[in-house]
N, CA, C and O atoms as a GROMACS GRO file, in nm:
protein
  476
    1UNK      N    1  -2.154  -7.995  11.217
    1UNK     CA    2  -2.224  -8.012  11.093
    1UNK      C    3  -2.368  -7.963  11.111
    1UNK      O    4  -2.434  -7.987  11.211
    2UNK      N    5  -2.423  -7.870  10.974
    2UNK     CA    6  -2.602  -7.859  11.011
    2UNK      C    7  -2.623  -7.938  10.906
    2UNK      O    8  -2.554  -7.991  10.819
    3UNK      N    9  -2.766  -7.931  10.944
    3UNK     CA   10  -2.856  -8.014  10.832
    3UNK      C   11  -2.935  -7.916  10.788
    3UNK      O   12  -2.956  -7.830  10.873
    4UNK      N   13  -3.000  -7.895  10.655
    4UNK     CA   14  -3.094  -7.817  10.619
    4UNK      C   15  -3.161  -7.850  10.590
    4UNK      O   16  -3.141  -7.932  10.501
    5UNK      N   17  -3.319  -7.821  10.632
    5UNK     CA   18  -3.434  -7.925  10.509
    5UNK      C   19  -3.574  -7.900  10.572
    5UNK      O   20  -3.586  -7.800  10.644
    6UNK      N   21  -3.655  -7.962  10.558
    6UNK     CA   22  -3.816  -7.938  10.628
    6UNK      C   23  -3.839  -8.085  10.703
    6UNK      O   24  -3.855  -8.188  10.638
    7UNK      N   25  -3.839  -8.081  10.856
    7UNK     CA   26  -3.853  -8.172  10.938
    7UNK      C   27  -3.955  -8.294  10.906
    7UNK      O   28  -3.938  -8.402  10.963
    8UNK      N   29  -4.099  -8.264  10.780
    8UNK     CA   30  -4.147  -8.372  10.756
    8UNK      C   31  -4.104  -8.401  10.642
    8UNK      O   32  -4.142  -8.516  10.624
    9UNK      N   33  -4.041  -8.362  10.543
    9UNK     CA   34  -3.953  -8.407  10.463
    9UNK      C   35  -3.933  -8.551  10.455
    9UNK      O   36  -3.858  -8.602  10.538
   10UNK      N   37  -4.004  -8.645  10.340
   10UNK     CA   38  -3.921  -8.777  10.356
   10UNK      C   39  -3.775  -8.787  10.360
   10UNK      O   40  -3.718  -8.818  10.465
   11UNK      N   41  -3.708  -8.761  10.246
   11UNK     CA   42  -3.585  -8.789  10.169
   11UNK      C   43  -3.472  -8.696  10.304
   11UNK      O   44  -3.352  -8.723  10.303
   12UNK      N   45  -3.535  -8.581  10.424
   12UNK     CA   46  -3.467  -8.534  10.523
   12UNK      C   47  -3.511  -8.630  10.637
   12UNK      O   48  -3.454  -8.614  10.745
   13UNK      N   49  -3.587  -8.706  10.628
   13UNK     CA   50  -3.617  -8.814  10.736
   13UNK      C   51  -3.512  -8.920  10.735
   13UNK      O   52  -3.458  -8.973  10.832
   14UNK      N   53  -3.492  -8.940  10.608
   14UNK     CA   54  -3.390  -9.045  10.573
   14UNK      C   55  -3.263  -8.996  10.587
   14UNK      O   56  -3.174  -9.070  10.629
   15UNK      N   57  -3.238  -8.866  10.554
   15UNK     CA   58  -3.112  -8.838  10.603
   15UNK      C   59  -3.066  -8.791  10.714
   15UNK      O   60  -2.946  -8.766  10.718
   16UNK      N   61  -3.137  -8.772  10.814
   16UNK     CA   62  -3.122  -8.772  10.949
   16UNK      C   63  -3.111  -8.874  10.991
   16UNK      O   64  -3.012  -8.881  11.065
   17UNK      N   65  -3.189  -9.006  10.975
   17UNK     CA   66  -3.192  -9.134  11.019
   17UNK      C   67  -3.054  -9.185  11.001
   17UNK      O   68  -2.978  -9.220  11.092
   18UNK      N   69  -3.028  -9.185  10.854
   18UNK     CA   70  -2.872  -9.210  10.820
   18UNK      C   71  -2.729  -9.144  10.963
   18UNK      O   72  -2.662  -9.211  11.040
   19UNK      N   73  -2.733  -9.008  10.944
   19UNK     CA   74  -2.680  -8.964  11.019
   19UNK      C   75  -2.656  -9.012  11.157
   19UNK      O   76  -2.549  -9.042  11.211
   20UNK      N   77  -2.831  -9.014  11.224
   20UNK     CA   78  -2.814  -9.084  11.355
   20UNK      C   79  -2.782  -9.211  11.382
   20UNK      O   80  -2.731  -9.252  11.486
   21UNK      N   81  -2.818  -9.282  11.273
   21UNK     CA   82  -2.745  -9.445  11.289
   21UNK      C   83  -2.582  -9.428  11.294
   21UNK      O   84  -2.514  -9.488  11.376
   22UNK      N   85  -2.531  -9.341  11.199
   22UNK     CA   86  -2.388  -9.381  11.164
   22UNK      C   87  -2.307  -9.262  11.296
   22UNK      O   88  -2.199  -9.203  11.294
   23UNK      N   89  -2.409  -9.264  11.392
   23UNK     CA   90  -2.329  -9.183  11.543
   23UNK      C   91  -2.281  -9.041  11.499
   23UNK      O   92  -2.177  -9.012  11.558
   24UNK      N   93  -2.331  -8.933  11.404
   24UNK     CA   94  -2.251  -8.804  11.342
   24UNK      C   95  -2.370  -8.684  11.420
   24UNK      O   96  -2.491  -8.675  11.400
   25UNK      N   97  -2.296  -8.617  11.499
   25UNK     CA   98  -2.362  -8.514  11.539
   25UNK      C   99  -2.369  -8.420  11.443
   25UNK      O  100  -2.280  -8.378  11.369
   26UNK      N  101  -2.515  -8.382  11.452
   26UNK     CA  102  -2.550  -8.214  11.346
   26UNK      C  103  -2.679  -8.178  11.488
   26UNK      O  104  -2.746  -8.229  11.578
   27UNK      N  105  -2.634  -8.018  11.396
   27UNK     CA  106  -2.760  -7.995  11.477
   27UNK      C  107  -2.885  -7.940  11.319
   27UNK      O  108  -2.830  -7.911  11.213
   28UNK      N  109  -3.029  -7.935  11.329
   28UNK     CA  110  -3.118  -7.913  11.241
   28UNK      C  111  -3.160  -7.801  11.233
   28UNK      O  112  -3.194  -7.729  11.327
   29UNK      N  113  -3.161  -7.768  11.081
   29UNK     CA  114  -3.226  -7.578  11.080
   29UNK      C  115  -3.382  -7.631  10.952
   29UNK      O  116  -3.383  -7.699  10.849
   30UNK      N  117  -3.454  -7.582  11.003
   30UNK     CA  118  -3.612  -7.656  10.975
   30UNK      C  119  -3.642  -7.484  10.853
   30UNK      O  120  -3.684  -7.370  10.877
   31UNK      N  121  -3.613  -7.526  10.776
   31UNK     CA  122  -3.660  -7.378  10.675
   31UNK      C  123  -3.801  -7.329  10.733
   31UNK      O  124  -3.824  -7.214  10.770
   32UNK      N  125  -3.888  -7.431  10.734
   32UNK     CA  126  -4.066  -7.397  10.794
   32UNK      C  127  -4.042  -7.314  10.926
   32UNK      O  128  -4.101  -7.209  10.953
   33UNK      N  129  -3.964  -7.365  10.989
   33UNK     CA  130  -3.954  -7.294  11.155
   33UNK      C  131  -3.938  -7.155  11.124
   33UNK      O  132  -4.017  -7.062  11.139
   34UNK      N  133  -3.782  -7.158  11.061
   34UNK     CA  134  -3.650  -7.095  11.088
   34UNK      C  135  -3.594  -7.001  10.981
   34UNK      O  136  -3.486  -6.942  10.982
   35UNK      N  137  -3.692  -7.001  10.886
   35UNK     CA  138  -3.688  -6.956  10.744
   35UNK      C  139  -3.507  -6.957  10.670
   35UNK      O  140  -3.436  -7.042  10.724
   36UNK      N  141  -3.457  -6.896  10.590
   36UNK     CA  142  -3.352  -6.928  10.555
   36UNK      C  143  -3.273  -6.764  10.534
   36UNK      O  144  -3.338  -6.670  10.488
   37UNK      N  145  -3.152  -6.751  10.569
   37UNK     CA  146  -3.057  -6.645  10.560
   37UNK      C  147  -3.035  -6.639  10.426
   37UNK      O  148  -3.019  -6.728  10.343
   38UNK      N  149  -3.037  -6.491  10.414
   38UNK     CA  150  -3.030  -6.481  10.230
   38UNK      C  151  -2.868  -6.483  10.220
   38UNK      O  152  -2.854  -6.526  10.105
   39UNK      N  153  -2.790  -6.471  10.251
   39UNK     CA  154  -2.641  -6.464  10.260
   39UNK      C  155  -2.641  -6.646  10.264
   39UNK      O  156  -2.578  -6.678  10.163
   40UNK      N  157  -2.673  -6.742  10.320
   40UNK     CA  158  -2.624  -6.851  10.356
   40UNK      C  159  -2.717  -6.927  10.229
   40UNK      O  160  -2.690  -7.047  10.221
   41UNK      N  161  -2.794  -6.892  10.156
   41UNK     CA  162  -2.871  -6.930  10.071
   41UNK      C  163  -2.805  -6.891   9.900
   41UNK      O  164  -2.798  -6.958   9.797
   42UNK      N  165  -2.770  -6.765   9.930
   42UNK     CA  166  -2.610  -6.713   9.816
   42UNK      C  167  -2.535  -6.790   9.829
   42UNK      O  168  -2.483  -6.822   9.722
   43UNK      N  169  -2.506  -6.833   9.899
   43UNK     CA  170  -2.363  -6.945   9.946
   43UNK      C  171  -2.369  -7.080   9.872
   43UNK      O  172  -2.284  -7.134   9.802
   44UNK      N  173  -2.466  -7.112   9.899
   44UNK     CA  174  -2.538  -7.248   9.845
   44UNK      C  175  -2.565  -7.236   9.692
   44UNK      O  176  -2.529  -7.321   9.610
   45UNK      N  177  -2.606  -7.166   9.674
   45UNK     CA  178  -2.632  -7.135   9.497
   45UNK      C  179  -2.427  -7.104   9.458
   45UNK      O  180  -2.364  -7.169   9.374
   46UNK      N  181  -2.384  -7.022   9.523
   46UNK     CA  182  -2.289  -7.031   9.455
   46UNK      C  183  -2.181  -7.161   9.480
   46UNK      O  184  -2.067  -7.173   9.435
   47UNK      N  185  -2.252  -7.251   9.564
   47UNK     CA  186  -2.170  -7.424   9.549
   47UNK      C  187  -2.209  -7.493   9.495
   47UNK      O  188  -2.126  -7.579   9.465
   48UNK      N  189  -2.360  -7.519   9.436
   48UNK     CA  190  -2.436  -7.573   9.338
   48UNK      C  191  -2.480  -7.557   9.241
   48UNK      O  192  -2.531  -7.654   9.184
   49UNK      N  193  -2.481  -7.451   9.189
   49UNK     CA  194  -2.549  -7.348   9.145
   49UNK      C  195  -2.714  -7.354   9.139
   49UNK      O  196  -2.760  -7.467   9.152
   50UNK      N  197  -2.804  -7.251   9.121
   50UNK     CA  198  -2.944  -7.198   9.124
   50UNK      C  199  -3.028  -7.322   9.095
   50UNK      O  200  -3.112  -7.354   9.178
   51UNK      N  201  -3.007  -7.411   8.961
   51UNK     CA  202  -3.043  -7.466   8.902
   51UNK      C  203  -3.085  -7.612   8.973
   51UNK      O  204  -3.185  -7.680   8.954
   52UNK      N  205  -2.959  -7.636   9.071
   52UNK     CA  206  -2.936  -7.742   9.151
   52UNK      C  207  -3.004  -7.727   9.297
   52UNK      O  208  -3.051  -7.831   9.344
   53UNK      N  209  -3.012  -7.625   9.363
   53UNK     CA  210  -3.068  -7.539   9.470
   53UNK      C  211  -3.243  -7.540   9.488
   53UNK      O  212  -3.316  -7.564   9.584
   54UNK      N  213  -3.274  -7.496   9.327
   54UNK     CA  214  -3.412  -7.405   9.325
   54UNK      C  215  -3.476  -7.586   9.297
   54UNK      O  216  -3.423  -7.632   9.196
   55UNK      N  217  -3.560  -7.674   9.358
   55UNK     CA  218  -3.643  -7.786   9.350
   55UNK      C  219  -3.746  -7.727   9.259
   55UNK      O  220  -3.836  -7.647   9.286
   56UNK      N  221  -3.711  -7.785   9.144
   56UNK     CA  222  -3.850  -7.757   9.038
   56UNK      C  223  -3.937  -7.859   9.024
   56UNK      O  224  -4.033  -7.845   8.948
   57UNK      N  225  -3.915  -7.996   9.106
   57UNK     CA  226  -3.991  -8.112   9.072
   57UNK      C  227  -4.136  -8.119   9.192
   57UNK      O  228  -4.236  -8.188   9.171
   58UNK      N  229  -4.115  -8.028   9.317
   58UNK     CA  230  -4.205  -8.030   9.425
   58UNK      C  231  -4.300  -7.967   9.389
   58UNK      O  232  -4.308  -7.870   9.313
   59UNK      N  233  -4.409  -8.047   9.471
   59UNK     CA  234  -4.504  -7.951   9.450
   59UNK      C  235  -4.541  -7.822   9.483
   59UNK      O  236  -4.628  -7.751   9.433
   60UNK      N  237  -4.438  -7.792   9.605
   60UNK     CA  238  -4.443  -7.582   9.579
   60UNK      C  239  -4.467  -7.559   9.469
   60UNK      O  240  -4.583  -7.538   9.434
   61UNK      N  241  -4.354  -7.555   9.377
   61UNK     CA  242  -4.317  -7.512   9.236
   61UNK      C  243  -4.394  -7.512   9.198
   61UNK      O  244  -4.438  -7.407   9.151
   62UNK      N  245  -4.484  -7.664   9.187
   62UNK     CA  246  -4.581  -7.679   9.072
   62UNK      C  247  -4.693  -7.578   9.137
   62UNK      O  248  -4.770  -7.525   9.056
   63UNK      N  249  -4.709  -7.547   9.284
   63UNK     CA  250  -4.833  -7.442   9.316
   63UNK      C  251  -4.780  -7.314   9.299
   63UNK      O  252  -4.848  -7.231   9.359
   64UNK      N  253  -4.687  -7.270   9.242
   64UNK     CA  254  -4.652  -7.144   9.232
   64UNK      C  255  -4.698  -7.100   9.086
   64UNK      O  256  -4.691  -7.171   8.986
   65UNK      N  257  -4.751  -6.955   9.097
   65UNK     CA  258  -4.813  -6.932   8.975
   65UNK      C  259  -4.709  -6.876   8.820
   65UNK      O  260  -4.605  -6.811   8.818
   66UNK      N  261  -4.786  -6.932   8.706
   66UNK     CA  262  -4.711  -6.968   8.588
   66UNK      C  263  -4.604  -6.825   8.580
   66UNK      O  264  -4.491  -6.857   8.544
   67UNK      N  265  -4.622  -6.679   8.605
   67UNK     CA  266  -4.548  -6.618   8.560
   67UNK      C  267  -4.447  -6.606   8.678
   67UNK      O  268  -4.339  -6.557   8.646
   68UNK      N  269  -4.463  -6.646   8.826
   68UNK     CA  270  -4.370  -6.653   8.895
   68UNK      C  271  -4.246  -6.783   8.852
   68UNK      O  272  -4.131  -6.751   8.885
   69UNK      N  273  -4.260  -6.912   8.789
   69UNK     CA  274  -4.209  -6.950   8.727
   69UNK      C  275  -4.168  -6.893   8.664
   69UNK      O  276  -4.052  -6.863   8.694
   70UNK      N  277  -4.228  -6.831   8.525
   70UNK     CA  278  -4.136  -6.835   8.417
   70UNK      C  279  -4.008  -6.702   8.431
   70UNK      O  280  -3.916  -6.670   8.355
   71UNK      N  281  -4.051  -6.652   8.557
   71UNK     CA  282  -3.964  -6.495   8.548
   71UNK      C  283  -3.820  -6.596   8.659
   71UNK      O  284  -3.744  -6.531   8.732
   72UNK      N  285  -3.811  -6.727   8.650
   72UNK     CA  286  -3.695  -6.784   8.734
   72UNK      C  287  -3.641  -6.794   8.618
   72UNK      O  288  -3.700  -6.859   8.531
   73UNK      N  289  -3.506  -6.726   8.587
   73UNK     CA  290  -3.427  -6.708   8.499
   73UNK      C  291  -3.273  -6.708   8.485
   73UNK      O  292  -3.212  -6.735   8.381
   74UNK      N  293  -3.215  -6.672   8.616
   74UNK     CA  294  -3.071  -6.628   8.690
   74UNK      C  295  -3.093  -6.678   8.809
   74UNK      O  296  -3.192  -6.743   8.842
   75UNK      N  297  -3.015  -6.653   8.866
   75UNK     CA  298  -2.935  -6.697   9.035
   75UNK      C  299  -3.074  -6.571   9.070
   75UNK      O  300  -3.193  -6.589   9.095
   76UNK      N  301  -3.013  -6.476   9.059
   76UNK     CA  302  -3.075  -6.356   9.167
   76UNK      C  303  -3.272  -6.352   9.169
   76UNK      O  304  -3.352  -6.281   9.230
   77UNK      N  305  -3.290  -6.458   9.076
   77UNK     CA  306  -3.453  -6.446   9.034
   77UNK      C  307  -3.513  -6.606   9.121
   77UNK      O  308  -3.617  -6.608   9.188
   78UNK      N  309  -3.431  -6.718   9.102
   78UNK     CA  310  -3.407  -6.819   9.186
   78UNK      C  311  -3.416  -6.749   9.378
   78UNK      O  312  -3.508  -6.741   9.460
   79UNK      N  313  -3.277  -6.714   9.382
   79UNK     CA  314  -3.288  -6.654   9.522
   79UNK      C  315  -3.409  -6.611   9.550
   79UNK      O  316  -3.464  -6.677   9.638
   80UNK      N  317  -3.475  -6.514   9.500
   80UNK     CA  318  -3.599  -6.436   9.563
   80UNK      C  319  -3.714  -6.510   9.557
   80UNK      O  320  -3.812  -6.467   9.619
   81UNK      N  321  -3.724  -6.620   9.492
   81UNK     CA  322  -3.816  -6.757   9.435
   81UNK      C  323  -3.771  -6.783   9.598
   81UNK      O  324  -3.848  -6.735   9.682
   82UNK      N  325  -3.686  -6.835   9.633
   82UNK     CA  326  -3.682  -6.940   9.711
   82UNK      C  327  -3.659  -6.834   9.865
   82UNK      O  328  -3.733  -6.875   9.954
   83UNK      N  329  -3.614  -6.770   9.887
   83UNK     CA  330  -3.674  -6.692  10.011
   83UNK      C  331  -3.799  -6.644  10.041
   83UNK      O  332  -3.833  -6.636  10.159
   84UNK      N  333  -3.880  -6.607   9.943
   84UNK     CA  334  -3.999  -6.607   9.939
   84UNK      C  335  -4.067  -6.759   9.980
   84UNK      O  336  -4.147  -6.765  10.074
   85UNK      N  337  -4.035  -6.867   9.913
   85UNK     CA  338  -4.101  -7.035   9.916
   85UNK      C  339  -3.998  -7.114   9.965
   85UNK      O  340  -3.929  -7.176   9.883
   86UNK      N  341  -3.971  -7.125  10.104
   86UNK     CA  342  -3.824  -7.194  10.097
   86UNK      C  343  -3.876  -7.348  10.103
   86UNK      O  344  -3.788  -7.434  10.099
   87UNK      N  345  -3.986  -7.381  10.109
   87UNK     CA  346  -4.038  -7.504  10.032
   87UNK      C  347  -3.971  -7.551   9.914
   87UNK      O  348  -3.950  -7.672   9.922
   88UNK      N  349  -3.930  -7.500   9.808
   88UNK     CA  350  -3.902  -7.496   9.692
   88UNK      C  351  -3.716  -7.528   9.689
   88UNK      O  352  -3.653  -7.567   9.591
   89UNK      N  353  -3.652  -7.494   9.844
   89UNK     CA  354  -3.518  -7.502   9.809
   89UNK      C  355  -3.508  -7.712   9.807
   89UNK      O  356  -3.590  -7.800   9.838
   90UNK      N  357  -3.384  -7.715   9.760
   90UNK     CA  358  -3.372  -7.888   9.778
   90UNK      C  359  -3.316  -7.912   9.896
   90UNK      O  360  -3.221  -7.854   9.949
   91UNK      N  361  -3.396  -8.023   9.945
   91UNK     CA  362  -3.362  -8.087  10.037
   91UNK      C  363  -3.264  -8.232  10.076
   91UNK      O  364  -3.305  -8.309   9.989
   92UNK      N  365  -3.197  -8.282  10.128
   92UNK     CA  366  -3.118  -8.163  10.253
   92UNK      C  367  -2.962  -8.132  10.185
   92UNK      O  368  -2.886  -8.206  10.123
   93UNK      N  369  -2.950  -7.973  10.232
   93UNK     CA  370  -2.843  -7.938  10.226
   93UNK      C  371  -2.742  -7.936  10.351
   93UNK      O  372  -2.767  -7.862  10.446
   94UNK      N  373  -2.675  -7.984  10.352
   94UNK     CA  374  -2.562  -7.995  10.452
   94UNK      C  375  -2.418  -7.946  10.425
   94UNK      O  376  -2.340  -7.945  10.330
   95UNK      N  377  -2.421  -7.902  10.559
   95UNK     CA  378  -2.279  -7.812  10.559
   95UNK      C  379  -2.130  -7.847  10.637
   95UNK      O  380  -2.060  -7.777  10.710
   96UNK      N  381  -2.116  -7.975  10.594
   96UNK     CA  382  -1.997  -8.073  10.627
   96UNK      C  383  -1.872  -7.986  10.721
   96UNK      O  384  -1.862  -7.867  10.753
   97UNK      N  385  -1.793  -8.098  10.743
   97UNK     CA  386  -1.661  -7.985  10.768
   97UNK      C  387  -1.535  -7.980  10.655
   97UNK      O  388  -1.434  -7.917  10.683
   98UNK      N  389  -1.544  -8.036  10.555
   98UNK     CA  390  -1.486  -8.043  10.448
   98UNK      C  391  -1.519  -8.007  10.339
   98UNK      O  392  -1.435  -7.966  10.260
   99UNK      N  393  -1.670  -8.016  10.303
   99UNK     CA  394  -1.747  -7.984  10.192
   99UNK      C  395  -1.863  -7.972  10.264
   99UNK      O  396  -1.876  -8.003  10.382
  100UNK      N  397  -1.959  -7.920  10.181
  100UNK     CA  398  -2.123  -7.884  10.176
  100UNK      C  399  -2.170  -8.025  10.072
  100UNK      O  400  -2.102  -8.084   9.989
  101UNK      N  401  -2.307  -8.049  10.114
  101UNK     CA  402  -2.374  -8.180  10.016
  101UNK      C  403  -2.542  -8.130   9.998
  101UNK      O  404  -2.625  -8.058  10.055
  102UNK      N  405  -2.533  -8.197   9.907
  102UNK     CA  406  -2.691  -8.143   9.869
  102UNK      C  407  -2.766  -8.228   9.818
  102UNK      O  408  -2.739  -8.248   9.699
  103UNK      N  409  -2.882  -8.309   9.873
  103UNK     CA  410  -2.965  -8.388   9.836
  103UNK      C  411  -2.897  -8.530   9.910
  103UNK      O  412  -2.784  -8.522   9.957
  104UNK      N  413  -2.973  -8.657   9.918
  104UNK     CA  414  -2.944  -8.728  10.002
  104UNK      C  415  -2.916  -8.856   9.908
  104UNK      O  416  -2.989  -8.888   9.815
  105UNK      N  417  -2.790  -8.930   9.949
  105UNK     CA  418  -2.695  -8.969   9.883
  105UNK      C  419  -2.671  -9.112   9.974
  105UNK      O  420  -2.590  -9.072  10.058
  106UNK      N  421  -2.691  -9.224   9.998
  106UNK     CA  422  -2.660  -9.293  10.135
  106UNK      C  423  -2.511  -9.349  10.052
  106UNK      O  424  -2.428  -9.374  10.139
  107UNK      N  425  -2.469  -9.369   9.945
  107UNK     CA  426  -2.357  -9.440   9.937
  107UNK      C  427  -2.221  -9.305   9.916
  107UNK      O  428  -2.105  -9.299   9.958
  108UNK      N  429  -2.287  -9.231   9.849
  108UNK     CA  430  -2.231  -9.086   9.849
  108UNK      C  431  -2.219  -9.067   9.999
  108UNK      O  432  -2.105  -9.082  10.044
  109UNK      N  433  -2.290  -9.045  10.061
  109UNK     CA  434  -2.246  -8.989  10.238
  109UNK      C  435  -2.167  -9.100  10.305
  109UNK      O  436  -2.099  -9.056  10.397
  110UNK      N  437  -2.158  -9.201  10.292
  110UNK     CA  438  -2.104  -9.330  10.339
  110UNK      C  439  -1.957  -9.327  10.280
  110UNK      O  440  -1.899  -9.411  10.348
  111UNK      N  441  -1.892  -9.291  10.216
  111UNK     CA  442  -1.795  -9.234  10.144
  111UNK      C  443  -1.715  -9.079  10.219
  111UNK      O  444  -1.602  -9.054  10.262
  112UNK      N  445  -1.840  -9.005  10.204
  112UNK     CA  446  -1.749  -8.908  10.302
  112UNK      C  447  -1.750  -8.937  10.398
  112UNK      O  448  -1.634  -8.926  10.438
  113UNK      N  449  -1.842  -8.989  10.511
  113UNK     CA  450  -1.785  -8.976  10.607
  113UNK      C  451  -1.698  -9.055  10.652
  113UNK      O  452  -1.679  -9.051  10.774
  114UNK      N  453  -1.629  -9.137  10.580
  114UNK     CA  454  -1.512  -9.239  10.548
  114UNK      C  455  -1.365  -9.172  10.515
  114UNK      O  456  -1.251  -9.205  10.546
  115UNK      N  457  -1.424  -9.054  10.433
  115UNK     CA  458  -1.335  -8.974  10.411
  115UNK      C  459  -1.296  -8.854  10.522
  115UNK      O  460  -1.189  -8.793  10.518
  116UNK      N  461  -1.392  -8.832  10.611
  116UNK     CA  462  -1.368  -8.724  10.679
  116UNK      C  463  -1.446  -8.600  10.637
  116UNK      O  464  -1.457  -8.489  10.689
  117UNK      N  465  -1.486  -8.640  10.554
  117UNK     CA  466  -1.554  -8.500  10.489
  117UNK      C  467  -1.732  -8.421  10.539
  117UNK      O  468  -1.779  -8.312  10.506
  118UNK      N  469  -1.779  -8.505  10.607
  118UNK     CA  470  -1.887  -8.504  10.670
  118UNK      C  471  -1.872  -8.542  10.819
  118UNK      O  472  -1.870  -8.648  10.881
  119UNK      N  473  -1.859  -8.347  10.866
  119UNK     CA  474  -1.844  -8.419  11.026
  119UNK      C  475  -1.947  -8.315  11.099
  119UNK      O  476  -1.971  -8.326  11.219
   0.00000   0.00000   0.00000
């Protein structure tokens, strides 16, 4: 299993913590470090879609300037938003062995990995 997200990240603090309490090996890909694969970032938009992906509530977003906003319109305008600011993608995305999850869920993840679906 990986984890995706920004290492000071609250809401990825918590879901690592989760993880390591409940004994589930992942290993961590730190967007700040490690920046993000545009192919594995397509991937993700096309399991969530753009809308769900692209974090419009952070404050990246809000420091990104008004016409770089308003030209986020499609998937392919999102993508280049967020490879450019991968600040801006949501945090954490995880890439299960059954499914992918996105955003941090403790009764939702407590469920899959009950189910098998988060390994």
């Amino acid at each position: 299993m990986k984890v995706y997200g920004i290492k000071n990240c609250d809401t990825v603090k918590k879901a690592r913590k989760f993880l390591d309490e409940a004994g589930v090996e992942y290993s961590f890909h730190d967007y700040k470090k490690d920046g993000i694969d545009a192919d594995k970032l397509a991937k993700f938009v096309g399991d969530f879609g753009w809308e769900a992906v692209l974090n419009k509530r952070g404050t990246t977003w809000r420091r990104l300037d008004e016409a770089t906003q308003e030209g986020v319109t499609d998937a392919k305008s999102a993508l280049d938003v967020m490879i450019e600011n991968p600040s801006v993608i949501k945090r954490p995305i995880v890439e299960g062995a059954e499914k992918n999850f996105i955003g941090f869920d403790a009764v939702a993840w407590e469920m899959a990995l009950e189910l098998g679906e988060m390994k």
